[in-house]
N, C-alpha and C positions, 0 to 999 in steps of 0.2 A: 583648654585652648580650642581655638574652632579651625587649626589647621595639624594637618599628617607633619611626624615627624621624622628623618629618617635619618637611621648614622651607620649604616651597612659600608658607605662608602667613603676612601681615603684617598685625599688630592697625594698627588706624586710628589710635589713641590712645595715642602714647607719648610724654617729651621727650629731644630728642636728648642724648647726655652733657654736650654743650659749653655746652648751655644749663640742665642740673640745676641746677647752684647759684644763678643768677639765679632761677630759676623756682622753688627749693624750700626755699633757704637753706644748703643743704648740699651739700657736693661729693659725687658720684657714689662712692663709696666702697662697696663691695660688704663689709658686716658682718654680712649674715642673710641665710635663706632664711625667706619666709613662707609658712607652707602655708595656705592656702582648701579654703574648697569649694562647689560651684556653684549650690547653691541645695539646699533642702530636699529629700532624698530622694522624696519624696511627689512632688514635680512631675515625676518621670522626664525629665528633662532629657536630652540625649546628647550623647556628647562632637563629633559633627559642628555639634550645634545649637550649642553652645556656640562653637564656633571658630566660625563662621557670623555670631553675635551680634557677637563681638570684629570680624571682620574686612574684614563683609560691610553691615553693618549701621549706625545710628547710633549707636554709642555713646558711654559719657562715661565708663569705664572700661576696663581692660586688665590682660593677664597676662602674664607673658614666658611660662610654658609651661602647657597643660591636657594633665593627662595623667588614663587612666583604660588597664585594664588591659590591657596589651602595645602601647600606644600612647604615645609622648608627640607634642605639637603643639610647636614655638618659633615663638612670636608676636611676640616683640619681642628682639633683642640685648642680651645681658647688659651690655653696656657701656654701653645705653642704660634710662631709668626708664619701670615702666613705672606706672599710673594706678590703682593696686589696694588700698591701707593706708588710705585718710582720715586718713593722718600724713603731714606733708611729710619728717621724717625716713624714716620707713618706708619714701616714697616712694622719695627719693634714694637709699637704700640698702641696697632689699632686694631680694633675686632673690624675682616671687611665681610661686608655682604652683598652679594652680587643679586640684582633685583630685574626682574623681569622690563624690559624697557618701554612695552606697552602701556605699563601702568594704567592698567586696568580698576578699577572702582575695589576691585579683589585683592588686585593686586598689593594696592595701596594698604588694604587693612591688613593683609597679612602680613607685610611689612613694619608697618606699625605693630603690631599684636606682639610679634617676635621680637621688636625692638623692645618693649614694657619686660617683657618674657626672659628677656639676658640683662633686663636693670635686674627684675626681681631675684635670677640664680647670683646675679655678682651681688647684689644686698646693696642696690645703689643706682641712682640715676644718672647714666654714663653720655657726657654730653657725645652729640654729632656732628661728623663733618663729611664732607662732599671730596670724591677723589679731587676736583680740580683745586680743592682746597691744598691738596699737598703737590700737584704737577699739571703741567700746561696740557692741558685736556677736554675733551666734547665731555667723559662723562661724569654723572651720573645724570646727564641731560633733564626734561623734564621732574628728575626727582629732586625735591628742595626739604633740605635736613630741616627747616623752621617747619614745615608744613607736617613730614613724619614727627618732629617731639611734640606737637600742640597732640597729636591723636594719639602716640603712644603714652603719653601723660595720662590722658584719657583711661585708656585699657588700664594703665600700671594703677592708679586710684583707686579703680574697679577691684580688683586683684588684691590690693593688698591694703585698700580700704585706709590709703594714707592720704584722702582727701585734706584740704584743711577747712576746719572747723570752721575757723570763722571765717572763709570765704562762702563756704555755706549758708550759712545764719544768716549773714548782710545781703547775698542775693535775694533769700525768702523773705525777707522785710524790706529790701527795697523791689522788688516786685508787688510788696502788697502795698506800697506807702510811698508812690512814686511822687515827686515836687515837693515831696515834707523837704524841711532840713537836716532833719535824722537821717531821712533813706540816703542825701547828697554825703551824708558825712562818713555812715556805712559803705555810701558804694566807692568811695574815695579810700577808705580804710579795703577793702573787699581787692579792690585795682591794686594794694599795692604790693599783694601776694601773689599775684597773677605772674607766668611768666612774662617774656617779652615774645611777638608774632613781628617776623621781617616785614617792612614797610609799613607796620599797624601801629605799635607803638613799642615803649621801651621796658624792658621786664619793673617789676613794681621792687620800690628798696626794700622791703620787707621780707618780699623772693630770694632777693639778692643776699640777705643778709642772712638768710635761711640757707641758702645755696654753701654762702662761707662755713657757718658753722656744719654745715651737713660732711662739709670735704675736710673739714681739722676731724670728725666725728671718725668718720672713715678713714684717716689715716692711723687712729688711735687701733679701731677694727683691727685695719689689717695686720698692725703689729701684734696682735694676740687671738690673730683666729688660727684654728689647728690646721686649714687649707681645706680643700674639697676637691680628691681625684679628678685629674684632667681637668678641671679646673682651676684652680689655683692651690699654689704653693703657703706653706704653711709662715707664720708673720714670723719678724724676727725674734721680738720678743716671746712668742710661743715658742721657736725654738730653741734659744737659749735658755731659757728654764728646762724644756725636757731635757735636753742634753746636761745641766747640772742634775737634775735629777735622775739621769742614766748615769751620771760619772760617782751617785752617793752612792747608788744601788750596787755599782760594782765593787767601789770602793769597801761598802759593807758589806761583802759578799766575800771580797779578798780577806779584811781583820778577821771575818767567822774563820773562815780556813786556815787563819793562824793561831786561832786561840786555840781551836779544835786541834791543829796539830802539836800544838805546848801540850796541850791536856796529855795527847795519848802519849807525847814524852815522857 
């Protein structure tokens, strides 16, 4: 990663997972990232002042991470909600990241970079949304969630080298084979794995279909992965088998104690 990572510091204000759905009506269920931003360019805000505010301070708000550029902050664990949407769904289930509001050239990649960054630890490309997507709001003002996933895609490819193939291949042949009917046919096949860019064009069926199967894929995941500290809880199906297989072990553990105890009768 070409940015500092820091987790020394804890927001004041979060709810722990166990209690998101009492507290919000929704189970802790990670289906967006929410991008922010920290207040009005004009107030030159900094990102220390900021994390100071969240963690030092009074507050009645929170972020899981502020990031500004070559820095990110984590303020609160993903497995836990943090206080930042004025939507209780929002709340329950969005990763927020609170983003520098200059939006600097830096800014921007690092925002992206880190976005690629928390698809790659969740094992999954976790679509985005814009606080005013959840509540009547200026922000995440110049920051546009199409703009961050075209470049976080980007990074994430990079990373983890899940380009697709054949949007590869068609671009190299039709770069070298432009006005044939092949290159029109490849770059038509090539377009229609492409995502979708707001006001550019519409994501390609191929993406889309990609997209479906990738979310039945990952709900399959989640039901049998073991979980990963402070960040996610272990699937259900993983834990219902260990839990049978706690309850044989005991089980077996109790008959030894009673055969042993016949014996020395």
């Amino acid at each position: 990663m070409s940015y500092k990572l820091y987790t020394h510091k804890d927001a004041i204000c979060y709810t722990p997972y166990a209690q998101v759905q009492a507290v919000f009506g929704y189970p802790r269920e990670i289906t967006n990232i929410t991008i922010h931003w920290w207040g009005l360019p004009e107030w030159k805000q900094t990102t220390a002042g900021v994390v100071s505010f969240f963690c030092d301070g009074n507050p009645s708000t929170s972020a899981h991470e502020v990031i500004s550029a070559g820095e990110v902050y984590i303020l609160v664990d993903h497995m836990n909600a943090a206080w930042a949407n004025g939507n209780s769904k929002g709340n329950a289930q969005s990763i927020s990241l609170e983003c520098n509001p200059r939006m600097s050239r830096e800014d921007f990649e690092t925002v992206a970079e880190r976005v690629a960054d928390v698809w790659k630890l969740h094992e999954r490309v976790i679509p985005l949304t814009e606080h005013r997507d959840w509540f009547s709001t200026m922000c995440c003002g110049t920051w546009k969630k199409a703009n961050i996933t075209a470049r976080a895609l980007e990074y994430y490819n990079s990373k983890t080298g899940k380009a697709n193939v054949v949007a590869q291949v068609a671009k190299k042949i039709t770069e070298e084979k432009k006005g044939t009917p092949m290159a029109d046919a490849l770059s038509e096949a090539a377009s229609s794995f492409l995502p979708g860019a707001a006001g550019v064009r519409n994501a390609g069926h191929n993406y889309v279909a990609l997209q479906n199967i990738s979310a039945q894929t990952q709900q399959i995941k989640d039901a049998i992965t073991p979980g990963v500290p402070s960040v996610k809880f272990e699937g259900d199906l993983y834990k219902l088998v260990r839990q049978l297989h706690e309850e044989s072990r005991r089980t077996n553990e109790l008959l030894t104690q009673l055969v042993n105890h016949q014996k020395e009768g």
